[in-house]
C-alpha positions in Angstrom: -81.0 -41.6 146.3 -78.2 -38.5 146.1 -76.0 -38.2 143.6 -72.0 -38.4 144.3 -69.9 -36.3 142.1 -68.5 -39.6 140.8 -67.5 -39.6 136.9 -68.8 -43.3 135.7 -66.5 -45.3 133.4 -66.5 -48.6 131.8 -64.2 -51.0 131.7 -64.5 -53.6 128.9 -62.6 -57.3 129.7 -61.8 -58.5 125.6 -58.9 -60.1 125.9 -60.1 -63.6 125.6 -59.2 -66.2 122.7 -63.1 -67.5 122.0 -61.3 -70.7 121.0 -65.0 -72.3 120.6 -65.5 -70.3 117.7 -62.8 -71.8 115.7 -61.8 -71.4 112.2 -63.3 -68.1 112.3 -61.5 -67.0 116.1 -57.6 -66.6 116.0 -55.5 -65.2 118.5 -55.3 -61.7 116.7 -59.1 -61.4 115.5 -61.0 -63.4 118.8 -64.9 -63.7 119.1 -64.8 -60.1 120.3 -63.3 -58.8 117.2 -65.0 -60.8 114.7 -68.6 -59.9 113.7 -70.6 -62.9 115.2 -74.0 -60.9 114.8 -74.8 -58.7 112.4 -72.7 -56.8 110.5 -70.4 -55.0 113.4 -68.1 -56.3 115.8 -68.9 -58.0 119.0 -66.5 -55.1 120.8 -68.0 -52.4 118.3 -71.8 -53.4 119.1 -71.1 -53.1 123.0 -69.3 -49.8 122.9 -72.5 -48.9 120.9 -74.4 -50.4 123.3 -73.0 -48.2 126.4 -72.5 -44.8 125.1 -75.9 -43.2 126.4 -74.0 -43.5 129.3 -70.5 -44.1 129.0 -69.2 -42.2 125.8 -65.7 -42.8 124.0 -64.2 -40.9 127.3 -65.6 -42.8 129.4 -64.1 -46.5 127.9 -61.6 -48.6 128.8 -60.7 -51.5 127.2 -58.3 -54.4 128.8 -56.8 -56.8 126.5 -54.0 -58.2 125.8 -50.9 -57.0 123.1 -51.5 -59.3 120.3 -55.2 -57.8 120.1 -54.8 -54.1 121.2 -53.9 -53.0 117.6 -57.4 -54.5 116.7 -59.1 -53.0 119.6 -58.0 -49.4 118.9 -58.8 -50.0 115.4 -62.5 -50.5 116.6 -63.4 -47.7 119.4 -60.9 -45.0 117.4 -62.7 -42.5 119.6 -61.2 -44.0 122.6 -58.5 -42.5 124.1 -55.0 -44.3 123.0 -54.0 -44.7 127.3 -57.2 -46.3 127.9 -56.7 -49.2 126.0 -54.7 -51.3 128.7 -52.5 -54.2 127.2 -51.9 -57.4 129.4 -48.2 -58.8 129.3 -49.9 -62.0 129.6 -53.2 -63.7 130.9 -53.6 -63.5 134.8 -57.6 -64.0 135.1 -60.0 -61.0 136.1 -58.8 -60.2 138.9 -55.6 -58.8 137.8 -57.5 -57.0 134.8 -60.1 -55.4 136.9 -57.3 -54.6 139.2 -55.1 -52.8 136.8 -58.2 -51.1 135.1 -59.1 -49.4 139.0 -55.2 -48.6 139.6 -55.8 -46.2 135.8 -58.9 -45.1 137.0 -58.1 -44.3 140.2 -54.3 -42.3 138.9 -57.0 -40.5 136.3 -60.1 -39.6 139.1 -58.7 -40.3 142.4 -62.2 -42.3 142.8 -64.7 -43.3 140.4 -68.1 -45.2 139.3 -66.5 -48.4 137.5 -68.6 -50.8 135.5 -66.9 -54.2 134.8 -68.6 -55.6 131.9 -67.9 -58.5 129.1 -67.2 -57.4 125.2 -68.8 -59.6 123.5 -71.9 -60.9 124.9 -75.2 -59.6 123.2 -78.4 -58.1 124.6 -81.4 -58.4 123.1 -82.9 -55.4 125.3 -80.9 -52.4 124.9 -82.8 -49.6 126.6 -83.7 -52.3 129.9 -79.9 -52.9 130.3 -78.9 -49.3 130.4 -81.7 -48.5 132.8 -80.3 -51.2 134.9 -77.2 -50.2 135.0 -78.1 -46.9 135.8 -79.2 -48.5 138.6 -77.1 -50.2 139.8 -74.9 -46.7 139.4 -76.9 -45.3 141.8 -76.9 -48.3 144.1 -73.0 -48.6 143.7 -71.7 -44.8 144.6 -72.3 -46.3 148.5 -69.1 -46.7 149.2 -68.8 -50.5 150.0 -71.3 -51.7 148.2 -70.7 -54.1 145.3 -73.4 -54.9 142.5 -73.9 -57.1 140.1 -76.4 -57.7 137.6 -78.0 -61.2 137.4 -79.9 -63.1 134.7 -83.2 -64.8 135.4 -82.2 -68.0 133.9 -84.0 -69.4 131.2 -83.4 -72.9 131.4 -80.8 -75.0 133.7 -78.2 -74.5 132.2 -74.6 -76.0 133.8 -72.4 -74.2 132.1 -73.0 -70.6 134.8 -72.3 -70.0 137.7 -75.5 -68.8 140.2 -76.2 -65.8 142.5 -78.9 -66.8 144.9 -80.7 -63.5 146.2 -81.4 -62.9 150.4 -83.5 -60.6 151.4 -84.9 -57.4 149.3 -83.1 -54.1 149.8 -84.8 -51.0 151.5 -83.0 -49.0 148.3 -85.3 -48.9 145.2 -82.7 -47.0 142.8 -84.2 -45.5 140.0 -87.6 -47.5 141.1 -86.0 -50.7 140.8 -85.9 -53.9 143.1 -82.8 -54.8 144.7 -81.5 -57.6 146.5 -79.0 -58.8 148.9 -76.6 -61.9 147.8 -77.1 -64.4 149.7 -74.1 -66.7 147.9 -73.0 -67.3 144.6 -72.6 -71.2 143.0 -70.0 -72.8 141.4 -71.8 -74.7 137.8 -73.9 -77.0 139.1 -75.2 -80.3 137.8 -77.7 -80.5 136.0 -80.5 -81.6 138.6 -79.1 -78.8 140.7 -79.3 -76.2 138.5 -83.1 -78.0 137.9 -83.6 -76.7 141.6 -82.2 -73.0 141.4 -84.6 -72.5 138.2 -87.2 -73.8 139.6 -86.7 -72.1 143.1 -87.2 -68.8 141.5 -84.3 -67.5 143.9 -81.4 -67.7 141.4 -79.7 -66.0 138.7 -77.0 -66.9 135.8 -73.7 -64.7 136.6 -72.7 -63.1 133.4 -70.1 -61.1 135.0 -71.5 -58.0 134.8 -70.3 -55.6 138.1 -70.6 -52.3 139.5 -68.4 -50.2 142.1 -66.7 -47.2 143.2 -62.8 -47.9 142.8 -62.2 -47.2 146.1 -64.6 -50.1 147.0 -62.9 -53.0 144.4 -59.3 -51.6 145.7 -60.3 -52.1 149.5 -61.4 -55.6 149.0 -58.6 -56.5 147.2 -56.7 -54.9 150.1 -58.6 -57.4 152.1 -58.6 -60.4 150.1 -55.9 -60.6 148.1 -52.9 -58.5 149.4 -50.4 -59.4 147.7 -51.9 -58.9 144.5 -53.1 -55.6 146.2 -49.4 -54.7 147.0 -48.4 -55.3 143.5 -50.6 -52.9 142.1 -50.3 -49.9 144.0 -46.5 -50.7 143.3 -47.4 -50.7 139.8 -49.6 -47.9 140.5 -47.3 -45.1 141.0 -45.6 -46.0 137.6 -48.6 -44.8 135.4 -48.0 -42.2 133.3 -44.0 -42.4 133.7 -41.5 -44.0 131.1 -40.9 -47.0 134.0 -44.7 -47.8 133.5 -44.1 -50.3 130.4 -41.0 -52.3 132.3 -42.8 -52.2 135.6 -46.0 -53.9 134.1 -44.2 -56.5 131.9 -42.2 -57.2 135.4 -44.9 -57.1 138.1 -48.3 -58.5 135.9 -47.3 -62.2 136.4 -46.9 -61.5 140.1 -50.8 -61.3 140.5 -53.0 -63.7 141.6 -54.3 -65.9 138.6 -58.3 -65.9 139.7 -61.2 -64.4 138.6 -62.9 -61.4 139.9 -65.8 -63.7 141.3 -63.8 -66.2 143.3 -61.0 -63.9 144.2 -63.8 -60.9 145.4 -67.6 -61.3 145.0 -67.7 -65.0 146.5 -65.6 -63.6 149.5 -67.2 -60.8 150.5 -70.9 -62.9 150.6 -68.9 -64.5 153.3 -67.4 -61.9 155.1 -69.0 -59.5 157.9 -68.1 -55.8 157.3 -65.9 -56.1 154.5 -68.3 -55.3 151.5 -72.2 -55.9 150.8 -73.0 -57.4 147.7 -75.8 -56.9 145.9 -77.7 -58.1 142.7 -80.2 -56.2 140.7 -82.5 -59.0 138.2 -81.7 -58.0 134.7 -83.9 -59.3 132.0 -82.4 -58.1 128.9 -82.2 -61.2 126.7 -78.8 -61.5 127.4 -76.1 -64.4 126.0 -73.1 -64.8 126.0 -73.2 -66.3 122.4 -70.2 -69.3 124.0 -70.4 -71.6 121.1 -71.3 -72.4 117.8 -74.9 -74.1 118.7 -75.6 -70.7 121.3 -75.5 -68.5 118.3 -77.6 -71.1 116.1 -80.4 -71.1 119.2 -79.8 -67.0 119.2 -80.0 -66.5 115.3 -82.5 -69.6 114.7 -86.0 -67.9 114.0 -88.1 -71.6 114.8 -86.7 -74.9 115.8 -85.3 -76.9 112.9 -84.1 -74.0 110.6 -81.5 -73.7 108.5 -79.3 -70.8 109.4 -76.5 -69.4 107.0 -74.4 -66.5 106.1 -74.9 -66.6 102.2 -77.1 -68.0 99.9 -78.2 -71.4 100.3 -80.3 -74.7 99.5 -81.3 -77.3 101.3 -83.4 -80.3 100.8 -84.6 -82.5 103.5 -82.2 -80.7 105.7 -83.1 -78.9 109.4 -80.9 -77.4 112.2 -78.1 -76.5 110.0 -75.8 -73.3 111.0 -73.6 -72.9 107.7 -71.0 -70.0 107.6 -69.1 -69.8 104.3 -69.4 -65.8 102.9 -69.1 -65.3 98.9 -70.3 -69.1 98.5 -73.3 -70.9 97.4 -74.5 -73.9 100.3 -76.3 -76.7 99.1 -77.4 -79.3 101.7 -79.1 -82.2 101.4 -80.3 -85.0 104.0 -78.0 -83.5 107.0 -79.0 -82.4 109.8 -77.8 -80.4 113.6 -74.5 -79.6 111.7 -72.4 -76.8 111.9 -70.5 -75.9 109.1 -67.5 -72.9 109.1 -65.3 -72.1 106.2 -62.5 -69.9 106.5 -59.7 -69.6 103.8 -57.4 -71.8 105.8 -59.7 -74.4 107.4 -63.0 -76.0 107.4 -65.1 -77.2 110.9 -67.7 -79.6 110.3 -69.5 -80.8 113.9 -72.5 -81.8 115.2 -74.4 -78.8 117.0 -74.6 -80.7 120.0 -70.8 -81.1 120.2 -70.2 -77.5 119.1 -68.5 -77.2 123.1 -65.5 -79.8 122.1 -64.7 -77.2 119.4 -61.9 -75.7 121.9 -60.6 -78.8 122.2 -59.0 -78.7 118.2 -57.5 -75.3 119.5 -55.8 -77.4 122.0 -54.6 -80.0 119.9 -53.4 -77.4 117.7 -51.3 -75.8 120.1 -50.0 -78.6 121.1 -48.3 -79.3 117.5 -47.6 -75.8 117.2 -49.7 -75.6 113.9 -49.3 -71.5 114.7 -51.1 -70.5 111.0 -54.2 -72.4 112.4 -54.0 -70.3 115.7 
């Protein structure tokens, strides 16, 4: 396949809460800026991750302005305008939309990669060849890609990408497909079916484009929102930009990227092909306490912690409590997280309800505990 002059940049989305990973997740150090595995940050370790092929230049980072001090702090070789502060939460659509309105004032046009900060892949090396690929497949102009997850069990927590046919393309000697739909999350004898089909893949939210392509389906999808942003659009780099974005950001549609673009274009004749490269990469998204037990977990049953630790008679433990001694006895499937402030303690199992204490904080505005 030919190469298009196109300069390739990425474009991190970190400006969730990861309110499922309370104590440890508050709204100025989230999932993405904490260090969930290993020893860096979940932001730091993807930047890392990417810069074979997208160095410091080539980052951008949209969050929001209670954690863009924290962001620049981690990717310091990023350039200061290309970490894009949110007035306020509007979905992915509005954050991949303001990212390609920069991009496109900076390059006119441009390779953009739309990817998640804090998920981890096992596979380093297979996920930048894929997305090399899909690169390649992507500088078509119309042509949107995404990169799909052979699932690994049925889980109903995703949402699926069912392949159609296989592309004529092979880009960089992989196999390509055309989508043939994505799926809401399914129940769980449904998503039984699409694992066992063979025909399916876990949506991680992981997308390639030109600019030119996102910006024309937004045109087509969701004007309004479209209209917004180029309004917006011709403030960047002026001293109206800050006003202009703190007046027309809660204009935009509140969806998602998938809903609001991918979904819409499976369904719609000459607006956009969609495509979806198989990525096996032992990839997570790391969502709750129990999915980084199962990820950190070397054999069913252990005991996981972050400091020293006994335990007697004890299995399935995940105990996080740094510059302390754990002693466990005749417990087991718990989670157990220590911060100066507060303590969880939760069965694995029920490790997803976790958000729920967030809620019931904000609703008695205990703010410290936020």
């Amino acid at each position: 396949m030919k190469r298009l002059e196109l300069v390739s940049e990425a474009v991190l989305l970190a400006g969730g809460r990861g309110t499922r990973f309370w104590p440890r997740s508050r709204t100025r150090t989230p999932k993405q800026l904490l260090n969930i595995v290993g020893k860096k940050t979940m932001l730091r370790e993807t930047a890392d991750r990417l810069a074979p092929i997208f160095p410091s230049r080539h980052l951008w980072v949209v969050t929001n302005s209670e954690q863009a001090a924290g962001a620049r702090r981690e990717l310091r070789g990023v350039p200061a305008a290309h970490i894009l502060a949110e007035p306020m939460g509007r979905n992915t659509a509005a954050a991949v939309g303001l990212a390609a309105i920069h991009l496109a004032h900076k390059h006119g046009d441009a390779l953009m990669a739309v990817l998640h900060s804090d998920s981890f892949v096992a596979d380093a090396d297979r996920y930048r060849a894929l997305l090399r690929a899909a690169l390649d497949l992507a500088q078509a102009p119309g042509t949107l890609v995404v990169l799909g997850i052979p699932p690994a069990y049925p889980e109903t927590g995703y949402g699926y990408i069912e392949r159609g046919p296989e592309l004529d393309e092979r880009p960089r000697g992989e196999t390509a497909y055309a989508v043939a739909r994505f799926t809401e999350k399914p129940a769980a004898a449904v998503a039984r079916q699409y694992v066992d089909s063979g025909r399916f893949y876990w949506n991680a939210g992981m997308f390639v484009w030109r600019v030119s392509t996102l910006l024309d389906c937004l045109e087509k999808f969701l004007p309004e929102t479209h209209a917004h942003l180029q309004t917006l659009a011709k403030t960047i780099g002026t001293k109206k930009y800050p006003a202009a974005l703190k007046k027309i950001y809660p204009r935009l549609e509140n969806i998602s990227i998938d809903h609001a673009v991918m979904e819409r274009a499976t369904r719609s004749e000459g607006v956009a092909r969609v495509c979806v490269l198989p990525a096996q990469v032992g990839w997570s998204d790391i969502g709750s306490w129990a999915a980084l037990y199962e990820l950190l977990a070397g054999k069913p049953g252990a005991n996981v912690s972050a400091g020293p630790s006994f335990v007697l008679e004890a299995a399935g433990n995940y105990f996080w409590a740094p510059g302390k001694f754990v002693a466990a006895i005749g417990v087991n499937n718990l989670v157990v997280v220590e911060t100066p402030d507060a303590i969880l303690i939760c069965p694995r199992d029920r490790s997803q309800d976790v958000g729920k204490i967030v809620k019931w904080l904000e609703e008695r505005k205990q703010n410290k505990l936020l």
